[in-house]
C-alpha positions in Angstrom: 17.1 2.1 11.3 17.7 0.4 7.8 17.0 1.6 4.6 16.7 -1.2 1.4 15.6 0.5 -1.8 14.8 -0.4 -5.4 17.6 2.3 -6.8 20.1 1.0 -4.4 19.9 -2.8 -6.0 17.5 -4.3 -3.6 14.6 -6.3 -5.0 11.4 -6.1 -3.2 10.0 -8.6 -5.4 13.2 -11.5 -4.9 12.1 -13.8 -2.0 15.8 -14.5 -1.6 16.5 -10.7 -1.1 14.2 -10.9 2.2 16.5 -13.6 3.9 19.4 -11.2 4.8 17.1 -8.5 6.2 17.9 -7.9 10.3 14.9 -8.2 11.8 12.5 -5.4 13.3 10.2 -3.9 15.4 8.5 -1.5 12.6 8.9 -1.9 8.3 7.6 0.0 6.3 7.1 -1.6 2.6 7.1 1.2 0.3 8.8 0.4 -2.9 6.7 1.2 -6.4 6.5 1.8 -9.5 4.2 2.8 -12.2 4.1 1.3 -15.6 3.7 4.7 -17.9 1.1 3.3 -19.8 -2.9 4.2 -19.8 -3.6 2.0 -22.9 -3.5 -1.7 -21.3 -3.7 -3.2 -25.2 -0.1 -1.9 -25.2 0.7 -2.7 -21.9 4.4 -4.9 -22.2 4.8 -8.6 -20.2 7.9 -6.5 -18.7 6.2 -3.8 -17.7 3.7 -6.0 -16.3 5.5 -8.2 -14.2 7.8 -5.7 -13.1 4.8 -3.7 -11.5 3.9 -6.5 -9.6 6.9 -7.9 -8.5 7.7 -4.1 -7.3 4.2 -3.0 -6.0 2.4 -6.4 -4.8 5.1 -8.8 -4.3 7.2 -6.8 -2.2 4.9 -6.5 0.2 3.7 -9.8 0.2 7.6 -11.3 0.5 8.4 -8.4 3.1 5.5 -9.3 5.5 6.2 -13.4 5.0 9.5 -12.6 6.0 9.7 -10.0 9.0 6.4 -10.6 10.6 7.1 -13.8 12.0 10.6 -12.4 13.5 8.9 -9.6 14.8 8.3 -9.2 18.6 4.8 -8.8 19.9 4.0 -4.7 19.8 5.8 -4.7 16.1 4.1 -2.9 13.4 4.4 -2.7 9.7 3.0 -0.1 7.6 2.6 -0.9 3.5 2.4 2.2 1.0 -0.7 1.8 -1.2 -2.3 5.0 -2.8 -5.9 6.6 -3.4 -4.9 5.0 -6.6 -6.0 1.6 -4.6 -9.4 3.4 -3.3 -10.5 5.2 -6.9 -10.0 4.4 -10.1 -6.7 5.4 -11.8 -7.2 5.8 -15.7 -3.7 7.1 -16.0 -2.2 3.6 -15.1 -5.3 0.8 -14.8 -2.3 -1.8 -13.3 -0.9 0.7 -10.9 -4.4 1.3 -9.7 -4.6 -2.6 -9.4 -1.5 -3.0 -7.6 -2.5 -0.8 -5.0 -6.3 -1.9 -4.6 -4.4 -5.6 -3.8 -2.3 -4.1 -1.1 -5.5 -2.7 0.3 -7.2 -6.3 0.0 -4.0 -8.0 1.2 -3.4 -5.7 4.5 -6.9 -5.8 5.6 -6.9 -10.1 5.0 -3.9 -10.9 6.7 -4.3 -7.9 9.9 -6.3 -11.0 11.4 -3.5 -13.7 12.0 -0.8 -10.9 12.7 -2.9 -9.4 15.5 -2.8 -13.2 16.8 0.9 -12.8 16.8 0.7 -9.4 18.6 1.8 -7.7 15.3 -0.5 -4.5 13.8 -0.3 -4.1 10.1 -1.7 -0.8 8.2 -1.6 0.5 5.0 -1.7 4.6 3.7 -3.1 5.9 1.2 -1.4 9.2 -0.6 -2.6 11.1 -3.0 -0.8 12.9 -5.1 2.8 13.6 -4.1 5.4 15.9 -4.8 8.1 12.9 -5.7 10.3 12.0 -9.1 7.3 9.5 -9.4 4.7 11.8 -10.9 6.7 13.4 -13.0 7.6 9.6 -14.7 4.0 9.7 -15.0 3.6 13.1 -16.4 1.0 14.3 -13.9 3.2 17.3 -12.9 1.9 19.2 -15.7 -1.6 18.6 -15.1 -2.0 18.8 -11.0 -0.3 22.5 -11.6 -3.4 23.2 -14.2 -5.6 21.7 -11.8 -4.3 24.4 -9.1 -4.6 20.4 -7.2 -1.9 20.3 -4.0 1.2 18.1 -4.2 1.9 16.4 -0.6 5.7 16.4 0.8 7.6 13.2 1.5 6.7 14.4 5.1 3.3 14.4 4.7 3.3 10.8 3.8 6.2 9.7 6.3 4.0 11.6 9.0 1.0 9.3 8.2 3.2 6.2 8.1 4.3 7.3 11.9 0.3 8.1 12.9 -0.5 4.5 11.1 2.3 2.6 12.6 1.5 4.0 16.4 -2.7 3.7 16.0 -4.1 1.3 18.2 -5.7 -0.3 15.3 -4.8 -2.9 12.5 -5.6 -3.5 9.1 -6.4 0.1 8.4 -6.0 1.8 5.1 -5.0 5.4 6.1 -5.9 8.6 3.7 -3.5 11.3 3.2 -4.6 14.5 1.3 -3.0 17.9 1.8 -4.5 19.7 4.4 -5.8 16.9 6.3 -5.0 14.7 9.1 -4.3 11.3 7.8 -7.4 9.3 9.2 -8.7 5.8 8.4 -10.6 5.0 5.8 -14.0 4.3 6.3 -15.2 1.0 3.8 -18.9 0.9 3.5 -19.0 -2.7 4.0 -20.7 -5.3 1.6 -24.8 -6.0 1.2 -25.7 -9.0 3.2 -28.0 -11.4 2.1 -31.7 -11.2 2.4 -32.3 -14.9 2.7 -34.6 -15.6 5.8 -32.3 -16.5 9.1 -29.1 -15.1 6.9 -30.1 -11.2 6.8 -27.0 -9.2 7.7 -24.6 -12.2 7.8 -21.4 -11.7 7.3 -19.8 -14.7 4.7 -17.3 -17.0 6.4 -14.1 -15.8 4.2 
């Protein structure tokens, strides 16, 4: 098993950085960061590009990279966050980072399952990590009486995501609960005679 991480000097969001990874049968692309900042008028460029190189383009360069290396029956599994499935007020750009791995995962699950390759995404809320403390929500999930998930909670749901059967999933993880897929609603169809229902050709 390897282990590439942000702290250690690897950058997710370098395309370079992805050409000396070994390839794999399962990766799991779960470097992020949060900006620390709820007013966007003061949001920095820095802060902003750093989010997404962290948060969106890591997972876009990891799955350009290993995906086509991987054997049929890999899987990869991309950290999002409920942040991606609600809104976020605390950090608007972290909340938009997350809703694009959402979009990304469930776009491109089509032409990895071609390859043989399954690709999911989870879902945490909030979890017991030096990340909400950066954020200052500590404070205010204890108020709350709110549960913190563990680092195994979320590396449990990673495992369940990785060995489902299914593909471009985004998988919720709460305390308490089994990690499950999450169930979208789906988008109104037209009601144009002939076209009722119809899905668009995206």
């Amino acid at each position: 098993m390897n282990g590439l991480d942000l702290v250690d000097g690897f950058d997710v969001g370098d395309p370079a950085a992805w050409e000396g990874v070994p390839d794999v049968e399962l990766a799991c692309l779960n470097a992020g960061v949060l900006t620390g900042e709820h007013d966007v008028s003061k949001l920095t460029d820095s802060q902003y590009r750093r989010i997404l190189s962290a948060n969106v383009d890591g997972v876009v360069f990891g799955v350009r990279a290993l995906a086509p290396r991987m054997p049929a029956g890999g899987a990869i599994v991309a950290t999002s966050s409920l942040a991606g499935l609600t809104d976020m007020p605390r950090d608007p750009i972290y909340a938009l980072t997350k809703a694009g791995v959402i979009g990304f995962v469930r776009s491109v699950a089509p032409q990895l399952a071609d390859r043989g390759i399954r690709i999911n995404c989870v879902c945490p809320g909030i979890a017991d990590t030096p990340m909400i403390d950066a954020a200052g929500m500590r404070p205010a999930a204890a108020a709350a009486k709110f549960p913190l998930l563990t680092a195994a909670d979320v590396a449990d749901a990673v495992w369940c995501a990785a060995q489902s059967g299914g593909t471009g999933e985004a998988w919720v993880v709460q305390p308490g609960r089994p990690a499950e897929p999450y169930r979208f609603r789906g988008v109104p169809g037209p009601r144009v005679a002939g076209a009722e229902g119809a899905r668009p050709p995206l």
